[in-house]
Legacy VTK file of the C-alpha trace (Angstrom):
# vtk DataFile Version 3.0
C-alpha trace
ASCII
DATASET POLYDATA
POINTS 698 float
6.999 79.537 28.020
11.102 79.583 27.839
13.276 81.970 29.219
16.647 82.880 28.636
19.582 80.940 29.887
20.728 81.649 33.459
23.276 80.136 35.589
22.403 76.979 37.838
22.874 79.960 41.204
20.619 82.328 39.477
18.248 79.958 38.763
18.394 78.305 42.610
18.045 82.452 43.686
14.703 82.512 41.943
13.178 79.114 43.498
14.428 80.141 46.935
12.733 83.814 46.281
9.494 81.905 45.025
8.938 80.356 47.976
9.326 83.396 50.334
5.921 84.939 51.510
7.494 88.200 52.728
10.151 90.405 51.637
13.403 88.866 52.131
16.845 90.737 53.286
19.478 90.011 51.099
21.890 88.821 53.630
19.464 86.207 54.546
18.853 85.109 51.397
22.524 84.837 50.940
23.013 83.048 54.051
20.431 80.507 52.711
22.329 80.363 49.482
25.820 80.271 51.248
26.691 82.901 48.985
28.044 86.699 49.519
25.172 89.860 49.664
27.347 91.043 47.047
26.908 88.172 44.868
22.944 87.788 45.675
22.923 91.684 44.843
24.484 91.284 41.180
22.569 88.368 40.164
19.068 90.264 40.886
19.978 92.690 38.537
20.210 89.721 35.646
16.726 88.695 37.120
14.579 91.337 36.999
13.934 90.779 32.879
13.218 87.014 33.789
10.915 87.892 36.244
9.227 90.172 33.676
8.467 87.932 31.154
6.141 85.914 33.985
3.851 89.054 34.607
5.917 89.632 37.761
7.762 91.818 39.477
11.005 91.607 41.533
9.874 93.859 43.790
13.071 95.834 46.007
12.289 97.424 49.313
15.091 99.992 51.172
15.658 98.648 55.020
12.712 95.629 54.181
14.697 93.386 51.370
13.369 91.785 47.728
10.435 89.860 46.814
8.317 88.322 44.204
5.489 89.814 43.886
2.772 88.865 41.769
-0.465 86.217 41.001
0.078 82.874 42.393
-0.512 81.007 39.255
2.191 83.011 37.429
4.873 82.319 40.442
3.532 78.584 39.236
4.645 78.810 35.755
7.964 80.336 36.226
8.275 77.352 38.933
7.846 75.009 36.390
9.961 76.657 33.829
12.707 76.244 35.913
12.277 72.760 35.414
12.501 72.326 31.556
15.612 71.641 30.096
16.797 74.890 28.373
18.537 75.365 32.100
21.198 73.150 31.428
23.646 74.087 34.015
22.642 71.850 37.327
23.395 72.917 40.564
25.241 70.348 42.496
22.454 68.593 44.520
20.278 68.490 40.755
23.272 66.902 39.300
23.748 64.386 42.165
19.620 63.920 41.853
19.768 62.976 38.208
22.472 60.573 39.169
20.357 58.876 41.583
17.629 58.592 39.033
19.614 56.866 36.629
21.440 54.503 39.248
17.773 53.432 41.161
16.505 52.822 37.706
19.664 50.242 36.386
20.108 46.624 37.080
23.601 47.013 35.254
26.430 48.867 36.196
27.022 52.638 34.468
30.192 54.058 33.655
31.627 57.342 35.399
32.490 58.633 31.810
28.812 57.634 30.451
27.870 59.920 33.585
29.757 62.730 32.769
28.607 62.836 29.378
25.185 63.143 30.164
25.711 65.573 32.764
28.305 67.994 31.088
30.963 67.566 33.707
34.098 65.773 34.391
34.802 62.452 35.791
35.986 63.592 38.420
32.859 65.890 39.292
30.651 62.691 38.920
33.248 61.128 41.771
32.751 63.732 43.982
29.342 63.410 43.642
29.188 59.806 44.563
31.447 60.292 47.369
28.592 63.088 48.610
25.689 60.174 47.951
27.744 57.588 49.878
25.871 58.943 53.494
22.838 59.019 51.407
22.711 55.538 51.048
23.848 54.364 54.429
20.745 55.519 55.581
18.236 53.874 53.390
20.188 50.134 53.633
21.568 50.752 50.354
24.899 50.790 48.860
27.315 51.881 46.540
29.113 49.841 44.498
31.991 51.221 42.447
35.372 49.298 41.019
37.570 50.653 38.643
36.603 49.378 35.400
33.145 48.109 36.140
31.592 51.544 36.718
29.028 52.106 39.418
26.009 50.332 40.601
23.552 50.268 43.889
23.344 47.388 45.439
20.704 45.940 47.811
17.060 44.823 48.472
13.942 45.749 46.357
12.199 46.963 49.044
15.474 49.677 50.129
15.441 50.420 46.746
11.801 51.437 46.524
12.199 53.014 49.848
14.908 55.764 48.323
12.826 56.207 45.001
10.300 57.257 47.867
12.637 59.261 49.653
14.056 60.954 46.588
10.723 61.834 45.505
9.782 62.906 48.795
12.444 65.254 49.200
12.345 67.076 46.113
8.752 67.931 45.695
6.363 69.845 48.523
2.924 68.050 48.872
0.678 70.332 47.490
2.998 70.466 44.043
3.660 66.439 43.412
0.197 66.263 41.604
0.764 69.593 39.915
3.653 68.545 38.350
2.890 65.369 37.368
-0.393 66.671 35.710
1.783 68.867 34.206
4.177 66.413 32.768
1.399 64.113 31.533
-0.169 66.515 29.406
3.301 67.019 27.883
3.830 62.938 26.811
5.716 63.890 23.904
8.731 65.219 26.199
11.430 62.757 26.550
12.421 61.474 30.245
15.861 61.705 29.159
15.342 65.386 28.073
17.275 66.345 31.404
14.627 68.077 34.046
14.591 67.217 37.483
11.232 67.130 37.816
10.796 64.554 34.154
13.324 62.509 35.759
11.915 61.651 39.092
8.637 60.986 37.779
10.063 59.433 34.673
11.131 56.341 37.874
7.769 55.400 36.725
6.016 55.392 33.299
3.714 58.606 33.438
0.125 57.289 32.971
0.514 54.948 35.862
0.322 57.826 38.371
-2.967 59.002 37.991
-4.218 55.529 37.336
-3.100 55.024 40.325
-4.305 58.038 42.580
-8.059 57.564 40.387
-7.906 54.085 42.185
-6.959 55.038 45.670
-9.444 58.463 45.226
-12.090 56.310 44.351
-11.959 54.162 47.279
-10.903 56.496 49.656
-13.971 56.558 52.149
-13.163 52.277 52.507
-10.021 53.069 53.582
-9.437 52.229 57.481
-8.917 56.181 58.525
-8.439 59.571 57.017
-4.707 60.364 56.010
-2.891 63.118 56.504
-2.226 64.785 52.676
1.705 63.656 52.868
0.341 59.860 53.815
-1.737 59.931 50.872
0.527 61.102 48.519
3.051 58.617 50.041
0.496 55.866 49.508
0.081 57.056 45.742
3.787 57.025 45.236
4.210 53.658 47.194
1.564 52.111 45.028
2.529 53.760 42.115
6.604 51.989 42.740
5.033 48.831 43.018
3.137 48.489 39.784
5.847 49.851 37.888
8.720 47.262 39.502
6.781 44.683 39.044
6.026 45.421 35.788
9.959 45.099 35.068
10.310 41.668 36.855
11.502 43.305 40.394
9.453 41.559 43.274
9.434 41.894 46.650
10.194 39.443 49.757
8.483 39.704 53.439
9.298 37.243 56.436
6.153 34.433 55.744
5.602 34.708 60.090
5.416 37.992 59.772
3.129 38.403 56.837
0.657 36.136 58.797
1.007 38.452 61.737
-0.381 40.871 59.285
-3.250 39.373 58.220
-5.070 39.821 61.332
-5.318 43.587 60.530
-7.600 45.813 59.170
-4.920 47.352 57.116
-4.468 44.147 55.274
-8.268 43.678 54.111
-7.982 47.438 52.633
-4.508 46.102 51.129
-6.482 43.537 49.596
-8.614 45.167 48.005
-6.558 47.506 46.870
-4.549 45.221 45.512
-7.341 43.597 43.538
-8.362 46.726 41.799
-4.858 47.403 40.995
-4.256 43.542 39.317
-7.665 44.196 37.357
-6.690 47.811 35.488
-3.174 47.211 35.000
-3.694 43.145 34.025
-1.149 42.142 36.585
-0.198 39.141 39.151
0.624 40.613 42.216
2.627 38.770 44.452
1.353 37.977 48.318
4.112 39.938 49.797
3.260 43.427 47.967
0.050 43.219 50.221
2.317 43.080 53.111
3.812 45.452 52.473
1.200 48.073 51.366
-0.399 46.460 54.595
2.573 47.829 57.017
2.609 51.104 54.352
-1.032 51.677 55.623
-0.197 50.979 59.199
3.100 53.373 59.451
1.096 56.185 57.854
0.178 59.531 59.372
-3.437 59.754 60.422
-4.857 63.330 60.173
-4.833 64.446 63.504
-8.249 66.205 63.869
-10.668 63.377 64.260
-10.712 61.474 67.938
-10.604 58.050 66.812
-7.700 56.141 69.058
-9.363 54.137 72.021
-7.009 54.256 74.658
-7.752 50.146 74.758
-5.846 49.681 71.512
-3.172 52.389 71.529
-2.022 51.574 75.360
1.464 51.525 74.322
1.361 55.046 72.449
-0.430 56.630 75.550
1.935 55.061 77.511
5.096 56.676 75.618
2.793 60.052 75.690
2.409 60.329 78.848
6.349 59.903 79.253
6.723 62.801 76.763
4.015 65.109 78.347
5.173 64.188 82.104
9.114 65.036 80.838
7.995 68.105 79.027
5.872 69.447 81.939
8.741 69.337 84.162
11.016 71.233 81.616
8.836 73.782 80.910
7.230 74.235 83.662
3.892 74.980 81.837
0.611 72.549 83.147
1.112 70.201 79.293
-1.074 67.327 81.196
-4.055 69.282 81.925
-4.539 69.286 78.136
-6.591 66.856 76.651
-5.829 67.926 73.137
-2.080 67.630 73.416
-2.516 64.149 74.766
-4.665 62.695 72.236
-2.823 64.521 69.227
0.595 63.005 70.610
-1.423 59.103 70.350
-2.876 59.810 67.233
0.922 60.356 66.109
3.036 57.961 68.118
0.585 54.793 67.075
1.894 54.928 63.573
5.105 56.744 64.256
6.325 53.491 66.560
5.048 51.461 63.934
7.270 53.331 61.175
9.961 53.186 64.109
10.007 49.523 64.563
9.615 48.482 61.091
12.943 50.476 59.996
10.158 53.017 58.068
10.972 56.368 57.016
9.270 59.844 56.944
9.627 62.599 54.970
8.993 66.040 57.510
9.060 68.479 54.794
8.888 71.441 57.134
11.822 69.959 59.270
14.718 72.680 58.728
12.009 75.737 59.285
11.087 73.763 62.736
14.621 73.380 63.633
15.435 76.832 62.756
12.191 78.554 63.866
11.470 76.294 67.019
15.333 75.631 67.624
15.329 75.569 71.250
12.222 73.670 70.992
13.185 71.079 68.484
16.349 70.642 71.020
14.439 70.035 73.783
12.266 67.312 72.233
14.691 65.937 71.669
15.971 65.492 74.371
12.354 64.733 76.149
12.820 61.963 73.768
16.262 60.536 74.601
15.070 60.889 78.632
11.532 59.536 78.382
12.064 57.087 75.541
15.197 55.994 75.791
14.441 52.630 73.870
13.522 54.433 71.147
15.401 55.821 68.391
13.652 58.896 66.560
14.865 60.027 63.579
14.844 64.204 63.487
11.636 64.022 61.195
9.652 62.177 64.118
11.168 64.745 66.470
10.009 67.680 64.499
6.459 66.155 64.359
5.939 66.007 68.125
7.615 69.266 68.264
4.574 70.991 66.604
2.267 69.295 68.649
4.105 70.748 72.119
4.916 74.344 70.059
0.582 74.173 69.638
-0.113 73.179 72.889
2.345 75.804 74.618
1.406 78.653 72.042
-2.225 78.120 73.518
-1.145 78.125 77.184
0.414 81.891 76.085
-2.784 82.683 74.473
-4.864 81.803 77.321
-2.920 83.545 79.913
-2.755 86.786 78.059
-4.267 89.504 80.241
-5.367 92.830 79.734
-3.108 95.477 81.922
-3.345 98.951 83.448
-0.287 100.581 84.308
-0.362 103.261 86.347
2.890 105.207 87.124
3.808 108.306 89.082
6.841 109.675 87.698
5.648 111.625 84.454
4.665 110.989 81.356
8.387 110.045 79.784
8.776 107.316 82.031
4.860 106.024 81.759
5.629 105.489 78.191
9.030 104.055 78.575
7.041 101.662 81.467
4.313 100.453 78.726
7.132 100.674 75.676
9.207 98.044 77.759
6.209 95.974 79.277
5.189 95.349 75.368
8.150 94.311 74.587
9.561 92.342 77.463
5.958 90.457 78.575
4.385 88.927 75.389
1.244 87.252 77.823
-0.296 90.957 77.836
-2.383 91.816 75.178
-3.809 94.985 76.108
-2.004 97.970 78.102
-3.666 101.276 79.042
-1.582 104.045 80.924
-4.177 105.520 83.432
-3.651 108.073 86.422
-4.084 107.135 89.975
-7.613 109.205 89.708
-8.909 107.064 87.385
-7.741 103.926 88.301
-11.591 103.001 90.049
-13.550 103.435 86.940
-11.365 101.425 84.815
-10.308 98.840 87.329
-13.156 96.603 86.358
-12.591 96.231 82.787
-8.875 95.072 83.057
-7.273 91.749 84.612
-4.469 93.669 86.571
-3.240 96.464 87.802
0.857 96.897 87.282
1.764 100.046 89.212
5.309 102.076 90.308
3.795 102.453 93.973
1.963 100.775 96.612
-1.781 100.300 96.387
-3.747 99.728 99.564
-6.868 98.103 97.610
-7.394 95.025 97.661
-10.368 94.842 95.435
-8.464 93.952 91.963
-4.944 92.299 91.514
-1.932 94.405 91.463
1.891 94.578 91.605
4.441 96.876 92.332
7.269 97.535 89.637
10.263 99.792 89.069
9.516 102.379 86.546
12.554 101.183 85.066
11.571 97.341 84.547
14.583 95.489 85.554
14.520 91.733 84.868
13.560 91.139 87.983
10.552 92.668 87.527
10.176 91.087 84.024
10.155 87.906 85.892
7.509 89.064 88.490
5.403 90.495 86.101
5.275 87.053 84.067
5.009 85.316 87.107
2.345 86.962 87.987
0.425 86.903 85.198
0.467 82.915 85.047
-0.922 82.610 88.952
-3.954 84.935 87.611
-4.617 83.199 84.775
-4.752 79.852 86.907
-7.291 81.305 89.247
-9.643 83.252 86.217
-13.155 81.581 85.531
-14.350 81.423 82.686
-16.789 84.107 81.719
-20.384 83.278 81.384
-20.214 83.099 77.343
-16.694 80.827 77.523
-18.950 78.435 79.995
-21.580 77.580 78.237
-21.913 74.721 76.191
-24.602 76.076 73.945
-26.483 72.839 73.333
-30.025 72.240 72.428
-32.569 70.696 74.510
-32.467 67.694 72.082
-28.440 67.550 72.214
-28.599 67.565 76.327
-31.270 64.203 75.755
-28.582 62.690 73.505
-26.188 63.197 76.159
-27.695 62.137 78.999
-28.665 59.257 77.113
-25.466 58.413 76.138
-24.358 58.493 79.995
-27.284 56.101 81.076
-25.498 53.761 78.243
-22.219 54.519 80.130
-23.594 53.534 83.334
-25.290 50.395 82.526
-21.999 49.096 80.988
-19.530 49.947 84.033
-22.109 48.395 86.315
-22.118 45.370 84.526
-18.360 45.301 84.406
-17.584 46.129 88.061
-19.994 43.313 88.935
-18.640 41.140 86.825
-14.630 41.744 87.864
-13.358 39.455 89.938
-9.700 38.395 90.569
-9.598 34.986 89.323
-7.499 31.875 91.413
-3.381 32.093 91.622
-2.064 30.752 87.919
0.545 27.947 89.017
1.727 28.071 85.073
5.006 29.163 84.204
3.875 29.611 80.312
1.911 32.874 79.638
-0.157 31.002 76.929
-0.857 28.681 79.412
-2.203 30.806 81.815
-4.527 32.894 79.797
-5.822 29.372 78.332
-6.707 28.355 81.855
-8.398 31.951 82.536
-10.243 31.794 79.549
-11.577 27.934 80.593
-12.891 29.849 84.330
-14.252 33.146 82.076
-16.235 30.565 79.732
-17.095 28.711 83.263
-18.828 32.497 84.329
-21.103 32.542 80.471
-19.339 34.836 79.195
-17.234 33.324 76.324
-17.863 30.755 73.444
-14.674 29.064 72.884
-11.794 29.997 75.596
-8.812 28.183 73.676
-10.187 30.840 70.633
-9.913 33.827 73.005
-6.582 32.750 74.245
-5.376 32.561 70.847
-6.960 36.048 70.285
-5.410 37.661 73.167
-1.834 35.622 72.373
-2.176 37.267 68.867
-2.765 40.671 70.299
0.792 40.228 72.240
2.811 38.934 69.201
1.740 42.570 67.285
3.943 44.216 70.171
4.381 44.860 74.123
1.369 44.512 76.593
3.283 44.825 79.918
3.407 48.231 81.219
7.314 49.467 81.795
8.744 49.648 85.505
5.362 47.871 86.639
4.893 44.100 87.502
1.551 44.560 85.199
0.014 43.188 81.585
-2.759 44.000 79.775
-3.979 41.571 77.408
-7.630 42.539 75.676
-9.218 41.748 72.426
-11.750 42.040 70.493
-13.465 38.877 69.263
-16.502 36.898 68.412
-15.616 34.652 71.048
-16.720 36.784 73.875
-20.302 37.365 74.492
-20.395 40.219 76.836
-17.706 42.689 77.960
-15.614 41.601 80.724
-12.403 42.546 82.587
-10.542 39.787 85.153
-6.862 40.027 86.814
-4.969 36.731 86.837
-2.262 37.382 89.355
0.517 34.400 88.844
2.558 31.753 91.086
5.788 32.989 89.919
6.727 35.874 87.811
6.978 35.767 84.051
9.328 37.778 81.996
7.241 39.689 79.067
7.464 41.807 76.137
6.816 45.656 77.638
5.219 48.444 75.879
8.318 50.141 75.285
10.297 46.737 73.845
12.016 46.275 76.971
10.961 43.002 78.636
10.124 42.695 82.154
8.721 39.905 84.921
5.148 40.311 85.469
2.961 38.807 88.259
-0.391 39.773 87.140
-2.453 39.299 83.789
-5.073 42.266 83.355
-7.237 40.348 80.856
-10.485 42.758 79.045
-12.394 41.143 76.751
-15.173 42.639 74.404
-17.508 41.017 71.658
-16.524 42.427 68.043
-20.253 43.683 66.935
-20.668 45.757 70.281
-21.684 49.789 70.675
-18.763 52.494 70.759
-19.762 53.003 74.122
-18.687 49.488 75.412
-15.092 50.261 73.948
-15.065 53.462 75.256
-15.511 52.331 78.904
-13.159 49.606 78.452
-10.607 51.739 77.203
-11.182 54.029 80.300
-9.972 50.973 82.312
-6.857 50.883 80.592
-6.402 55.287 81.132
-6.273 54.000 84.776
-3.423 51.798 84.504
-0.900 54.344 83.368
-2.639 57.166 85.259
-0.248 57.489 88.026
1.971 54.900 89.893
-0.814 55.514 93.219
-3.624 53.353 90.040
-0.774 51.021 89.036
-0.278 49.911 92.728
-3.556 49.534 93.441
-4.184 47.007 90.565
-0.924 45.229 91.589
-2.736 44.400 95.050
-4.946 42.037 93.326
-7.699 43.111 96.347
-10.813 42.455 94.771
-12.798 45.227 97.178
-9.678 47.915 97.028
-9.928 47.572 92.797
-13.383 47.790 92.541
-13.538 51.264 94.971
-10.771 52.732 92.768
-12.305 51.742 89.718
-15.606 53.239 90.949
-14.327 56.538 91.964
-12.220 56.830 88.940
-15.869 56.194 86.631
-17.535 58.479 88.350
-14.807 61.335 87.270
-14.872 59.926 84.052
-18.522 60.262 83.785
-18.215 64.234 84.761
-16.294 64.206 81.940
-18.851 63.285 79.805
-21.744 65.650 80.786
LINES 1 699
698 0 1 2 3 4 5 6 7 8 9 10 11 12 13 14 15 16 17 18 19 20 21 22 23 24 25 26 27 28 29 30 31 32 33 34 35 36 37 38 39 40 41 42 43 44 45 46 47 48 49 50 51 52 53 54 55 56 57 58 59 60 61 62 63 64 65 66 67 68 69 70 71 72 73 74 75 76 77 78 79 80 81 82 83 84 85 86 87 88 89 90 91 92 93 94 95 96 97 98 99 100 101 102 103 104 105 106 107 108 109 110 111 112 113 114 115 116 117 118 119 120 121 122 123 124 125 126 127 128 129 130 131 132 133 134 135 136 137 138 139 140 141 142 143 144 145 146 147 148 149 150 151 152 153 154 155 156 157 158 159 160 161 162 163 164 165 166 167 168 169 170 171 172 173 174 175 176 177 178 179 180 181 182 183 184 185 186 187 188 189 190 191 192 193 194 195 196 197 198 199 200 201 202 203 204 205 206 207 208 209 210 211 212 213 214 215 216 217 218 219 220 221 222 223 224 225 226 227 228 229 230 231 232 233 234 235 236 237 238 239 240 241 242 243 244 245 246 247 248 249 250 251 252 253 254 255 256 257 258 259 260 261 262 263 264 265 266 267 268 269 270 271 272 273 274 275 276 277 278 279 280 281 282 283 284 285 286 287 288 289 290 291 292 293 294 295 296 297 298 299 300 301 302 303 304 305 306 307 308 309 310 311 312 313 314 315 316 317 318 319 320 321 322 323 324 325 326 327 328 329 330 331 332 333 334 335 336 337 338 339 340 341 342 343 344 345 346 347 348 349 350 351 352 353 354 355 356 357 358 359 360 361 362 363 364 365 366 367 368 369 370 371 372 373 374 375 376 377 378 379 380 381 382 383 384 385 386 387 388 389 390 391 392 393 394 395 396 397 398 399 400 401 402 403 404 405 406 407 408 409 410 411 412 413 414 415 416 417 418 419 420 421 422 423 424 425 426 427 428 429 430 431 432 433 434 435 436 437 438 439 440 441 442 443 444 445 446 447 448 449 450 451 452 453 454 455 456 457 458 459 460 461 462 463 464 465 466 467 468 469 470 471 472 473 474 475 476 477 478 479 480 481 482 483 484 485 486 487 488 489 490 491 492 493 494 495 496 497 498 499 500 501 502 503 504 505 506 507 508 509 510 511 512 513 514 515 516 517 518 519 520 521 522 523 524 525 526 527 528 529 530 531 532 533 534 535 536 537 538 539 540 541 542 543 544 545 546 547 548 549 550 551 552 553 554 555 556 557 558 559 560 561 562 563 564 565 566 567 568 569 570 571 572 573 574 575 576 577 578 579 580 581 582 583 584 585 586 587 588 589 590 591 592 593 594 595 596 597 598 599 600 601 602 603 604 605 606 607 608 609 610 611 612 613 614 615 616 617 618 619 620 621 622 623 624 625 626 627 628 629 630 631 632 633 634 635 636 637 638 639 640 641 642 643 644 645 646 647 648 649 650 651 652 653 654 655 656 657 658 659 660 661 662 663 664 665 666 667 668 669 670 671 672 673 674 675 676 677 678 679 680 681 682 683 684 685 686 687 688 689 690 691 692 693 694 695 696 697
């Protein structure tokens, strides 16, 4: 379907209006538009017929504002109308999109006036608009180049340049619609890319069947791949792939640091990258250099794990729980709210930060697609994560996308500390029935952790006491039998404040009820447990009989030293090779940081054929050794933590090794105690500390 021609406003007026759930006032809409109500208010009039033709309505409510109401798969096809190329009046960011297209896409330089041509405008228009894309590229290592006379071209690696066909791409199509469209556009083959819509000319960066070729390929293997994505990782991984094939199909290859690559290759990203890869050379009858499986390698490395599965051992994420715990402990403080006696929060925050300091270090972007609704929606939040993250992480640099990430997690994690403190409230007031209501009016209002409020007499106040969590009353009570507290009928903020204040000591002290304690497993899910927890057992028993603090290292190397505590751990049985298991643990330390920050403390562990049975040592050293820390900083360290584990063994071993390293960054009271190197002193704490863990596990 077609419609009529409409400005480039109106037609940016109708997308913005598409994407609006509820009814929209027209002075937001106009703020969003950075136009006048006035303005917004004509151009709906010219809109209404549009909106017609789609089986829709532009629906107009007094005191409420406008919206489109109608089936979802219609709001769909006047979505993609919008697209086609009887709109031939851009708006300025379209225009300065196209121009992007065709720049990313040229290895010669284009003409302003070829530019202008294609876009209907001036010269001088298509300046301005390269002037605007000059930040643009400053943030993707990219440049401009433009000399009077030789036109305009971009100038910089294949790998930046691949990065802002990503970005572009990224930024101008929502998750759930990048398939859409592209289905969409390949059942249309006929249509030129050069026909002029936004949408043919992003996805015209790459010739159409290849998508889909691509995404049946990835599809098909995705239960081999190491963990499940997140839907924007996916789709980045499809569009990532999907860049590669088509570059270098036109000659364009790619270049990685050779140390680095062989850094990689001790990953389980790069055997998926592998394979990938060799699908990908078979269907599209290509040579595929060594480097692209670098680089898909680090792709699948920096991407962003769905968050709902529990599969980040402490043992191999250190450094993320380490940089969590900075967060959570910072955050606490701010808020005031108890953020580390959630277990959710903390492993959410891992699962995110392992990738996201990977992206981080590697100069890898993100696209946050809900960014500006976080930072307008969750402003004070998103400012104060921010901040957490300048305080606690001050090594770090976090672009805003990473920022709004980890806001949601702390916007979840205090929007269910609100939810479980909400109480259900009697108020009982003596002055009338005006200022009862006024009371409960301004008590809904002013204290959002009630969720139920009852006016009551003073006579009935025993026969409903039981049923409600508190009693908020205008004069004294002299029972003691059920939480109360005295207010003025007016509620001043004062008593806003002790109200709320309140309210958060009784929730600390409520049980849970019968129904919210019990577990509700089977007789033959309690066997599984407790069978699970005799595995437990056996395996810390065998480890805090085995740990043993192992002679003073005289070395000054740090290779050196774990080779000699390897020779004394192969001495004890328990390895095959020890110059293999230093090299395993050296490797480990090359990948990034294993001394803990502001401690005198490194943890080097692996997980190798070499070792035979789990194990955990401390080497403490001569003299001090400066080391890479967790958070990049380097720092001297006078004792190696060294846990070792065989590759083949049962979850459980790597769970209770991972434990060990929970300990370390537990508290500074844990860090000191391993720092004593006291055999007898190490193994009580570590004792004590499995016993809690065990509770845990029941």
């Amino acid at each position: 379907m077609t419609i009529d021609y409409i400005t480039a406003r109106e037609r940016e007026l109708l997308r913005y209006l598409l994407k609006q759930e509820d009814d929209t006032p027209v002075a937001v809409a106009a703020e969003a538009l950075n136009v006048s109500s006035r303005t917004i208010h004509r151009d709906l009039k010219g809109l209404e017929k549009t909106v017609q033709q789609f089986g829709l309505e532009l629906k107009k409510s007094t005191g409420k504002g406008v919206k489109i109401q109608g089936p979802e798969g219609k709001k769909q096809d006047l979505e993609l109308t919008l697209l086609q190329p009887s709109v031939v009046e851009y708006s300025g960011a379209e225009r300065r999109t196209l121009i992007l297209c065709k720049l990313l896409e040229r290895t010669e330089p284009i003409k302003l006036n070829t530019l202008a041509v294609e876009l209907k405008v001036t010269t001088a228009t298509i300046s301005y608009d390269l002037d605007r894309l000059e930040e643009w590229f400053t943030t993707i290592d990219l440049r401009l180049d433009r000399r009077r006379g030789f036109g305009v071209i971009v100038q910089g690696s294949e790998s930046a340049k691949r990065a802002a066909i990503s970005s572009l791409i990224a930024e101008n199509f929502a998750e759930a619609d990048l398939f859409r469209v592209m289905r969409e556009n390949i059942k249309n083959k006929a249509s030129s890319t050069d026909s002029g819509t936004i949408s043919e000319r992003l996805l015209g960066l790459v010739e159409k069947d290849k998508w889909l070729t691509v995404e049946k390929i990835l599809a098909d293997m995705r239960e081999e791949l190491p963990y499940h994505f997140a839907d924007s990782a996916y789709i980045g991984l499809v569009v990532h792939l999907t860049l590669a094939i088509e570059r270098i199909s036109q000659g364009e290859n790619i270049e990685i640091n050779e140390t680095y690559l062989e850094t990689l290759k001790d990953t389980k990203e790069y055997e998926m990258a592998q394979a990938l890869i060799w699908r990908l050379e078979k269907v599209f009858q290509l040579k595929i250099p060594e480097a692209e499986i670098g680089y898909i390698t680090m792709h699948l490395r920096g991407a962003k794990i769905r968050e709902d599965q529990d599969h980040l051992p402490a043992l191999d994420h250190l450094s993320s729980a380490v940089h969590a715990k900075a967060l959570i402990a910072y955050m606490q403080n701010a808020t005031g709210e108890p953020l580390k006696e959630d277990p959710s929060l903390y492993q959410g925050l891992v699962a995110h930060l392992d990738p996201a300091l990977y992206r981080i270090q590697e100069n890898m972007r993100i696209h946050n697609p809900l960014l500006e609704e976080i930072k307008k929606d969750y402003h004070e939040l998103f400012l104060l994560v921010k901040k957490a993250a300048e305080n606690a992480l001050p090594e770090l640099k976090l672009p805003e996308s990473e920022i709004g990430y980890l806001a949601l997690h702390f916007g979840s994690a205090l929007e269910k500390i609100q939810h479980h403190r909400k109480v259900n409230a009697l108020v009982v007031c003596s002055s009338g029935i005006g200022s009862s209501k006024m009371l409960v009016t301004r008590l809904r209002k002013e204290v959002p952790e009630i969720k139920e409020l009852k006016n009551i007499s003073m006579m009935d106040l025993e026969e409903n006491k039981d049923q409600y969590d508190v009693v908020i009353s205008t004069l004294e009570l002299s029972s003691e039998d059920f939480p109360n507290i005295v207010v003025n009928p007016f509620l001043t903020h004062q008593d806003v404040d002790k109200v709320r204040f309140f309210i958060k000591q009784l929730a600390g002290k409520k049980n849970p009820s019968p129904a919210e304690d019990s577990t509700g497993t089977s007789s033959r899910d309690s066997i599984q447990v407790l069978n699970g927890i005799q595995r437990y057992s056996g395996i810390i028993v065998t480890l805090l009989e085995r740990f043993q603090v192992l002679p003073l290292a005289e070395d000054a190397d740090a290779y050196q030293v774990l080779r000699s505590a390897g020779i004394q751990i192969k001495k004890a049985g328990l390895l095959n090779d020890a110059e293999a298991a230093a090299q395993g643990l050296w490797t480990r330390y090359e990948r990034g940081g294993v001394a803990l920050p502001k401690s005198r403390l490194a943890l080097f562990h692996s997980r190798t054929k070499e070792v035979k049975s789990p194990c955990f040592y401390i080497q403490p050293l001569a003299r001090s050794i400066p080391l890479l820390a967790m958070d990049s900083t380097s720092t001297d360290v006078e004792h190696f933590l060294i846990l070792l584990a065989p590759e083949e063994d049962p979850a459980e071993t790597y769970e209770v090794l991972s434990a060990i390293s929970e300990q370390l960054i537990a508290d500074d009271e844990a860090i000191e105690v391993f720092a004593s190197a006291d055999e007898k002193r190490i193994k009580a704490h570590m004792g004590s500390a499995f016993r809690e863990w065990l509770k845990e596990k029941l």
